[in-house]
N, C-alpha and C positions, 0 to 999 in steps of 0.2 A: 273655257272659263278662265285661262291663265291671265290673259288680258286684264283680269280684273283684282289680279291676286296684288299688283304691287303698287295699289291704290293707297294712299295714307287714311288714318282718323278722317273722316270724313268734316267737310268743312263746314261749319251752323248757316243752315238755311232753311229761310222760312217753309212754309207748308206750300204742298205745288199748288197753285192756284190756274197748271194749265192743262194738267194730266201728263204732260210732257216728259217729266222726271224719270229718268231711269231707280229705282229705290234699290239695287244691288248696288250703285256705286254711293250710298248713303252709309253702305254699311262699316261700321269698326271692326276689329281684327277680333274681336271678341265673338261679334255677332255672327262674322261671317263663320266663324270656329262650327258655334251652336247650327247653325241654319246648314252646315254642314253633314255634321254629325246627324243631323234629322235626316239629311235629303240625300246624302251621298256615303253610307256605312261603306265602312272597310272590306268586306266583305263581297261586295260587287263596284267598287271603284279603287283607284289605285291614290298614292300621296299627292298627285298632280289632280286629281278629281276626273280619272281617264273609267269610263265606265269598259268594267274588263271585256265587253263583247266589242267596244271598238280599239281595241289594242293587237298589234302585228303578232303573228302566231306564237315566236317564243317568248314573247311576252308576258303571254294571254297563259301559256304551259307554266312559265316560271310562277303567274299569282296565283293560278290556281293552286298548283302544290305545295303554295307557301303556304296558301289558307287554311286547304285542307288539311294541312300536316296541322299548323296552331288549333285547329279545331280538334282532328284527333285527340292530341294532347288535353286539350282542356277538358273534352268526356271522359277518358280516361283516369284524370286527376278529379276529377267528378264521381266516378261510379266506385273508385278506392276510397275517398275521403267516405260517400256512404257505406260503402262496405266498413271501415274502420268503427263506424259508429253502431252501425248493426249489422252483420252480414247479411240478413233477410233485404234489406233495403233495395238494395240493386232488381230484384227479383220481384220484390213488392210495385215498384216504378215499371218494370217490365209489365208483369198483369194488369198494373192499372192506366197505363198506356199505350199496349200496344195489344192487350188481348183482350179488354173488356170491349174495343172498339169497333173489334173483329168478330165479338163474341156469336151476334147472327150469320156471318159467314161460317164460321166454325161449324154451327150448327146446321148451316144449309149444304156446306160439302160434304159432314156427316152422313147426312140421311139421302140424301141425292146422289151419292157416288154407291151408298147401300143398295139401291135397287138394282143398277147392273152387277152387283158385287151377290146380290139375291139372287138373281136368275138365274143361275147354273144350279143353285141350292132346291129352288122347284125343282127345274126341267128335270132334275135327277130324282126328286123325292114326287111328285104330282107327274109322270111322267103321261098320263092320257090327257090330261088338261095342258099342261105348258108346253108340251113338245109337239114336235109335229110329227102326225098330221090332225092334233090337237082332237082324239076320239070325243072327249065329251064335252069340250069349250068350243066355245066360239073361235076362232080364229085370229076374229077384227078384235076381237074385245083382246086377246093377250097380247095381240100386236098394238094394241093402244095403248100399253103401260107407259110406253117410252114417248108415245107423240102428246099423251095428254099430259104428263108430267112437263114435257117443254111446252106444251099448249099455254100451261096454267101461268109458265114462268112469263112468257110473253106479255101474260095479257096483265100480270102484277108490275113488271116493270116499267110498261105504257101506264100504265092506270094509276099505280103509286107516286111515281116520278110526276106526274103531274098535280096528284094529291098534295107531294110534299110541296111542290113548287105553288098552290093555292093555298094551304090551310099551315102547312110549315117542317120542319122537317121532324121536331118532336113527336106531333101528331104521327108522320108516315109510319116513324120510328119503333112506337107504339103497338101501332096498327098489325106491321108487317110480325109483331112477335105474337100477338093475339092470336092473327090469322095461323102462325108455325105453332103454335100452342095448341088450338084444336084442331089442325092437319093431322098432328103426330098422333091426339088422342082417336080420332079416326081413323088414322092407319093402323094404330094399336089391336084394336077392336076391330078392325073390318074382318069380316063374314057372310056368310050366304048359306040357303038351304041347300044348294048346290055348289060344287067346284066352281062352277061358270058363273053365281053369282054372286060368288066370294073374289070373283076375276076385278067383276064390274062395280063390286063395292070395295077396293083395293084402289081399280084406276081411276073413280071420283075424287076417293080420298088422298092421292097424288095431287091429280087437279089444284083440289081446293090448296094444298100445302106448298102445290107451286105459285101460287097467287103471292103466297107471303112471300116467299123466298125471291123472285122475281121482285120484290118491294124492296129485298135488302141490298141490290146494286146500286140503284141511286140514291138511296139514303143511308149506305153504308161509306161510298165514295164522297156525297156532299156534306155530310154533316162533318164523316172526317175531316175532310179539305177545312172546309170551313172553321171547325174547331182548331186546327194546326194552323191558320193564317190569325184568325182569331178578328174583333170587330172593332178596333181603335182605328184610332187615326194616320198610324206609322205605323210599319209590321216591326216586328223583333227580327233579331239574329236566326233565332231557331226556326223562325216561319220561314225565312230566305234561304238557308241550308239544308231544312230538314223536314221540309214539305213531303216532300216525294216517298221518303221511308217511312213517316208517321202513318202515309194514306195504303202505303202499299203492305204496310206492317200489320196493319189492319185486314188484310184481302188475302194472304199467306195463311191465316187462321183456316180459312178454307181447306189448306193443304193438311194441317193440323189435323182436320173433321176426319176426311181421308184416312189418313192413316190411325187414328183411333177407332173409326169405325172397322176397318179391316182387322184389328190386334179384336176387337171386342166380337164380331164375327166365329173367326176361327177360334177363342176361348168357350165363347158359347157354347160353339157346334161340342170340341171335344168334352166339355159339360157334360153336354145333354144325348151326346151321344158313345157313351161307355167311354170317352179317350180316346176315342179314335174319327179320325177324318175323313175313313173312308169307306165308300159303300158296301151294301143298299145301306139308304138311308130312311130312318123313320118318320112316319106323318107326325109322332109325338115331338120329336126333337128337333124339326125344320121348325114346326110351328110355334114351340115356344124360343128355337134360336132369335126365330124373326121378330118376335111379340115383342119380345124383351129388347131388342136390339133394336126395337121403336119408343120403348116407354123409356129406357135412361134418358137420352135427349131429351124428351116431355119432361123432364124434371128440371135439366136445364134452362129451356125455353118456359116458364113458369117465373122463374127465377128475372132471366129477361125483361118477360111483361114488368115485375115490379121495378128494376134496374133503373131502367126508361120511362117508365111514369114518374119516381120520387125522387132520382139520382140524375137524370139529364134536363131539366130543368131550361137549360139555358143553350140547345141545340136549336132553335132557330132565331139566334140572336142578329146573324149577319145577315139573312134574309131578310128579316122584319127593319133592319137598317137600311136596306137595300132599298126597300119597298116604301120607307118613308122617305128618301132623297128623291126617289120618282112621283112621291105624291100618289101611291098606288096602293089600294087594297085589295083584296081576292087574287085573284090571276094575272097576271100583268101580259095580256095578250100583248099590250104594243111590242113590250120584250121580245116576243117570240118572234112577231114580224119580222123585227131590225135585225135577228139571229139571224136567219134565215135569210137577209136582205145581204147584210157583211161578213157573215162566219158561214154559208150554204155549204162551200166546197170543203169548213171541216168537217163537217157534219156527212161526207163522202170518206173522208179520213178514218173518220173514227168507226163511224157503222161499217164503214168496208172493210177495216181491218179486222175486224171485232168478228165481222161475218166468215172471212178468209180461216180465220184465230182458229174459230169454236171448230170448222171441217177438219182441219188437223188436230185438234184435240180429241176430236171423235174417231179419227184417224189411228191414232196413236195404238191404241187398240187392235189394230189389226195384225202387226205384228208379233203380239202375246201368244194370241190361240196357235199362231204357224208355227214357232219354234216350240211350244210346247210338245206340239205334236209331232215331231224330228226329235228332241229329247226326251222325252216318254212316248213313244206310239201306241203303245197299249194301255194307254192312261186311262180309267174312267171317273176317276176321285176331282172331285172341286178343290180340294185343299193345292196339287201344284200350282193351279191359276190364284188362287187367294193370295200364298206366299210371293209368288213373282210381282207380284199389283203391291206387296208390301214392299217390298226392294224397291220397283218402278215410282211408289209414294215417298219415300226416300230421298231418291235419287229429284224427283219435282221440288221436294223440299229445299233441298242444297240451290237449285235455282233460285226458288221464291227468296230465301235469303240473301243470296248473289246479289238477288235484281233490285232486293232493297237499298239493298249495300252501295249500289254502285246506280242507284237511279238519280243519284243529286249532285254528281260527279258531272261538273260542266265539259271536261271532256270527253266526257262519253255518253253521260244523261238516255232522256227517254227516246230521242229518234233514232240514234244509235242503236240503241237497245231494241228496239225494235224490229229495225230494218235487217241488224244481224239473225235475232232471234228467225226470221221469215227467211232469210235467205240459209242458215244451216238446217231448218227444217226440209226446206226446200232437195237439197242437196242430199240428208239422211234419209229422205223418202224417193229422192229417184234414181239414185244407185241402185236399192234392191228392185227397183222395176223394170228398170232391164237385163239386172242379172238378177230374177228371178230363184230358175231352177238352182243356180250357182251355192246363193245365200243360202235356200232351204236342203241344200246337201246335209249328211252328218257330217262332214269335214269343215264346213264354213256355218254349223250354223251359229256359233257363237259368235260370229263378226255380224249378223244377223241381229241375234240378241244386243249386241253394244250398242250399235245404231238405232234400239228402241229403246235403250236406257237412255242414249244422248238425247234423239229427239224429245223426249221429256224436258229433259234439263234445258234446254234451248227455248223449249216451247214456254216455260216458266219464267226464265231467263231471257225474255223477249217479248214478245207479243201479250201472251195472259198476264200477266201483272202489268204491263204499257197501256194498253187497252184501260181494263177498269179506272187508273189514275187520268189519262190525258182526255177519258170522254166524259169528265167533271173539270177538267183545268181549262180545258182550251174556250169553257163559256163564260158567259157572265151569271153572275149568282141570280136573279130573278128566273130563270129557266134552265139553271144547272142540273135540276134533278128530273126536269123534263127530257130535256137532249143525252143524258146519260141514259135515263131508261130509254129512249129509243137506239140509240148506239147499243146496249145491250142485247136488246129485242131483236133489232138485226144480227146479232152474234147467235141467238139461239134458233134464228130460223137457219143459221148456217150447219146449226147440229141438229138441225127437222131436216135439215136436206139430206143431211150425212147419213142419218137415219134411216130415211124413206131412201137413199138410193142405192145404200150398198144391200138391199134387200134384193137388187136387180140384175148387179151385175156381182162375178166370181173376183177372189181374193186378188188373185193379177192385175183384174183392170181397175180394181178401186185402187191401187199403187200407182198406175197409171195415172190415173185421175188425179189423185190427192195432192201431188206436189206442185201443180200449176196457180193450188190456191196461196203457195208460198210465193210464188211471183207476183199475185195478186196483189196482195197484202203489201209485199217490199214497192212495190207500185203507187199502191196510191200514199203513202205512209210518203216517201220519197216525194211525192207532188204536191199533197194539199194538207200533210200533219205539221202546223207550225210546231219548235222547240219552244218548250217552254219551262225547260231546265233552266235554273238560275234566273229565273225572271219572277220579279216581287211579283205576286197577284195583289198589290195595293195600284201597281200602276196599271196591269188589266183592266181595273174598278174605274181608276179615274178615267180612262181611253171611255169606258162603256156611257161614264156618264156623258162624256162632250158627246156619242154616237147617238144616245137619248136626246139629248138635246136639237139635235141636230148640224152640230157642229165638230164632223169630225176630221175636218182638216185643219182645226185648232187644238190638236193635240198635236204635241210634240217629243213625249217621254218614250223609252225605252220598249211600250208593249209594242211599238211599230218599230224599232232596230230590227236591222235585215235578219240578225244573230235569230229572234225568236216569231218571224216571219215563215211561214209555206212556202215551196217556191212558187204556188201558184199566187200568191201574195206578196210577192214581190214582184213575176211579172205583172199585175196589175198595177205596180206603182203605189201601193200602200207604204212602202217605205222612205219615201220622198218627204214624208212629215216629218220625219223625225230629223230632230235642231235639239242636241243639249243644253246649248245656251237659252233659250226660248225655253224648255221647259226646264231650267233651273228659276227662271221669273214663274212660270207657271206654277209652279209649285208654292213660291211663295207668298201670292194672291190666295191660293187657296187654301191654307196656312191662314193669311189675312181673314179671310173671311170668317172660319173655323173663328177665330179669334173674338172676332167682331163679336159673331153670335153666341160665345162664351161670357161679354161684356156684356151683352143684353139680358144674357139671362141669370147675371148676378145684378142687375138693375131689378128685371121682373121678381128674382127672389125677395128679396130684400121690401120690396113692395107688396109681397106674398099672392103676387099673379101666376107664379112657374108651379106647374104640375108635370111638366117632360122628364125627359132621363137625363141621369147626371152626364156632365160633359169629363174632358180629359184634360185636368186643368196641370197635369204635370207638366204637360207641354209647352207652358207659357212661362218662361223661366221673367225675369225681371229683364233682361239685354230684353229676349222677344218682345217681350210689351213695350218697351223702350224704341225699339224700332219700328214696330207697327203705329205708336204713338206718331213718333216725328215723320212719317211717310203720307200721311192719311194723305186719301187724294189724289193716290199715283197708282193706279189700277195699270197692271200691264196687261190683265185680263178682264177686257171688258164685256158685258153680257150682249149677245147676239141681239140686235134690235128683229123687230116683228115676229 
């Protein structure tokens, strides 16, 4: 656009009368200021109007650190000025930003990390029913706690995700805490006239609770996103820098459940059991450790329901925005087509990484119980595994903040972050599988131990918080919260697999196994996950709408720069559209247009025809109107004929 910079006042002439008119070179130094400032923030272009992903490497390092630092600074002088006014305030913004948002996640890693964190509390205290060779239970049925629980999550996250994406995301919102509200009261209460049908009235009530919980990844991921882009016509500052942490700040709450549920846990047990952690343990104090350590959450998830009914109100505002530029109600099946037509191979990104993700998550695991039993061998008490999962929660945590931290950092952002994440998993898990016997010595098992404290951090700090944000970023909002639940969905048959296979094989060869899924994941993550770090999702929108259209080689902005491209999307040549200059005109035809139908509908008012929603009239300063005036006529984007 330089070219165009040392244009004078522009010179009076009439209205184009041939559509010929270039209307950038009409513009005054004023105007062109404003139409700047709208289209081209500080923040992803430089003083020359150089957008930072086409700028030579030390360039592109110099503005970002300059950014980030001005930005630092300015939260910083933000979170002191509230603090000086009330200290509670900082704190206040935190909870109702970054934990109310989470708060279903919270309460879904609570209770779902409770049940493996239960099992050793049976097996030990019900030892003919849970253990094996399970004298008075069924066998399939206690082996079904763990596959109906992900059964349920599955079949919430398919089913909700596409609920949200028909009826809206409030609704899912809604829905998914109703559903965890009476899970938890059935898990409370579950019972049988037998052990074994206290098994099967347990793994129902899993079931039914993972439906919700399975409902809270795509509606916890899109309404996030969507709330942090928000549904105007120009995104803000915070949307463009601080996307990534608002959605992933929300997703860390999980990590949060976690480790509350294990401190509330072991208080319990010593409760209810004289103070002490360790066996025999009684039928009276498992059963009320567990009851109880069901019904707190049930009180927050109660809380929830009302939250989301009378407090979020306006969560599916950019859907229902969405859904009226396409002239669509209900489902927008053509949406899903076109997804699947132009975005197929992320949709291999995201559920393959996701799937890769959860095996090692489930993984993770396995190095706990083997050092435990090199450092206590004659252990029979559940309390050292509680405490160590409390460390190991910990240590997840210090990631999940990491990964916040550094997820909207254009240098290093979400493919980064991912690809590292998979590839030091990778590494931390096949070390010990071929040196084995080495690691499980008592001389080496502590470097044993480290390497399952790291893989946590890595696995947090990479892939599981990567995953949840880019399988709602990388679509377009009319079927975001469908393609999330399914990327999820594949994530959890990855811990059905995990599941059902280390049933099979001995502790050795599931090491063996386990790190190949870290190459997996660096694999396709490498191939088909575009970045989409630093990239406004207002220009995603506008790309989606010319792809709706059917005119998607009349897009020109920055969602197709090579910067935030797959490379399987680039080899295909999808980045061959993109022209700055072309979508700097582009931009402001549809500016124009916006415009136009802000004129009509203070015509319609005024004549008291308008019943629609209010428009964004901040954006039409006097210059804008003033140029859209004197241009009429000079469309550089003209509408596809047939």
């Amino acid at each position: 656009m330089d070219e165009y910079r040392d244009y004078g006042p522009a010179a009076p002439h009439g209205p184009d009368m041939t559509g010929t008119h270039n209307p950038v070179h009409q513009m005054t130094q004023n105007e062109r200021q404003i139409f700047d400032y709208l289209l081209k923030p500080d923040d992803c272009y430089n003083e020359a109007g150089v957008y930072w992903g086409d700028m030579p490497l030390a360039q592109q390092v110099k503005f970002v650190m300059k950014g980030d630092s001005k930005e630092g600074k300015r939260e910083l002088s933000n979170i002191w000025a509230m603090f000086k006014k009330d200290p509670l305030s900082p704190f206040a913004y935190y909870f109702k930003n970054m934990v109310l948002p989470g708060a279903g996640l919270g309460l879904e890693g609570y209770v779902l990390f409770s049940i493996g964190n239960l099992k050793p509390l049976f097996e030990g205290t019900f030892t003919d029913c849970w253990k094996k060779p399970h004298r008075i239970c069924n066998a399939t049925w206690v082996a079904a706690v763990e596959y109906m629980e992900i059964s349920g999550i599955i079949v919430g996250q398919i089913l909700v995700g596409i609920l949200g994406d028909w009826l809206g995301r409030r609704w899912g919102l809604i829905q998914d805490a109703t559903i965890m509200f009476i899970g938890l009261i059935m898990l409370t209460a579950a019972w049988g006239v037998t052990q074994n049908g206290w098994v099967i009235c347990y793994v129902w009530s899993l079931f039914f609770y993972g439906i919700g919980v399975g409902g809270e990844y795509p509606m916890t991921a899109t309404s996030g996103m969507e709330n942090a882009v928000g549904s105007g016509k120009v995104s803000t500052k915070e949307d463009r820098l601080h996307r990534g942490r608002k959605v992933t700040s929300a997703f860390l709450m999980q990590g949060w459940g976690q480790f509350f549920n294990q401190v509330l846990l072991i208080l319990l047990l010593l409760i209810f059991h004289h103070g002490s952690g360790n066996p025999p343990y009684s039928k009276l104090a498992a059963q009320w450790t567990y009851r109880i350590s069901f019904a707190i959450p049930a009180v927050g998830t109660l809380w929830l329901v009302y939250y989301r009914t009378f407090k979020m109100r306006a969560a599916s505002k950019q859907l229902a925005a969405a859904k009226k530029k396409s002239k669509v109600t209900g489902y927008d099946t053509e949406s899903l087509k076109l997804t699947f037509t132009y975005f197929g191979p992320r949709m291999i990104a995201t559920a393959g990484a996701w799937f890769a993700n959860d095996v090692f998550f489930y993984g993770n695991k396995l190095f706990q119980s083997e050092f435990i039993s090199v450092i206590l061998p004659d252990n029979t008490s559940i309390m050292p595994g509680w405490l160590y999962n409390l460390i190991n929660v910990g240590v997840s945590l210090v990631g999940y903040y990491l990964a916040s931290f550094l997820i909207d950092n254009k240098l290093y952002g979400r493919k980064r972050m991912q690809m590292v994440g998979f590839l030091m998993d990778f590494i931390l898990f096949i070390v010990p599988a071929f040196n084995f016997s080495y690691y499980k010595s008592t001389a080496h098992v502590r470097e044993f131990q480290t390497m399952y404290f790291l893989s946590s951090f890595f696995n947090q700090f990479g892939p599981n918080a990567v995953t949840f944000l880019v399988a709602a970023e990388v679509y377009p909002t009319p079927i975001r919260a469908t393609a999330h639940g399914v990327s999820a969905a594949a994530g959890k048959l990855g811990a059905l697999f995990a599941s059902v296979l280390y049933n099979y094989i001995d502790t050795q060869t599931k090491f063996y196994v386990v790190p190949w899924f870290g190459l997996m994941g660096m694999l396709v993550t490498l191939l088909f996950l575009p970045d989409t770090t630093g990239l406004d999702l207002k220009e995603q929108e506008r790309r989606w709408q010319y792809i709706r259209a059917g005119r998607e080689g009349d897009y020109h902005g920055v969602a197709v720069h090579p910067q935030h491209l797959s490379w399987w999307e680039r080899w295909r040549g999808v980045g061959r559209f993109y022209d700055p200059e072309m979508d700097y005109a582009q931009k402001i035809e549809d500016l124009r247009r916006d415009w136009e139908a802000s004129v009509a509908r203070k015509v319609e008012e005024k004549a008291g025809e308008w019943d629609g929603e209010e428009g964004e009239e901040s954006l039409w300063s006097s210059d804008v109107s003033t140029f859209f005036e004197k241009t009429k006529g000079s469309p550089v984007l003209a509408p596809k004929e047939g």
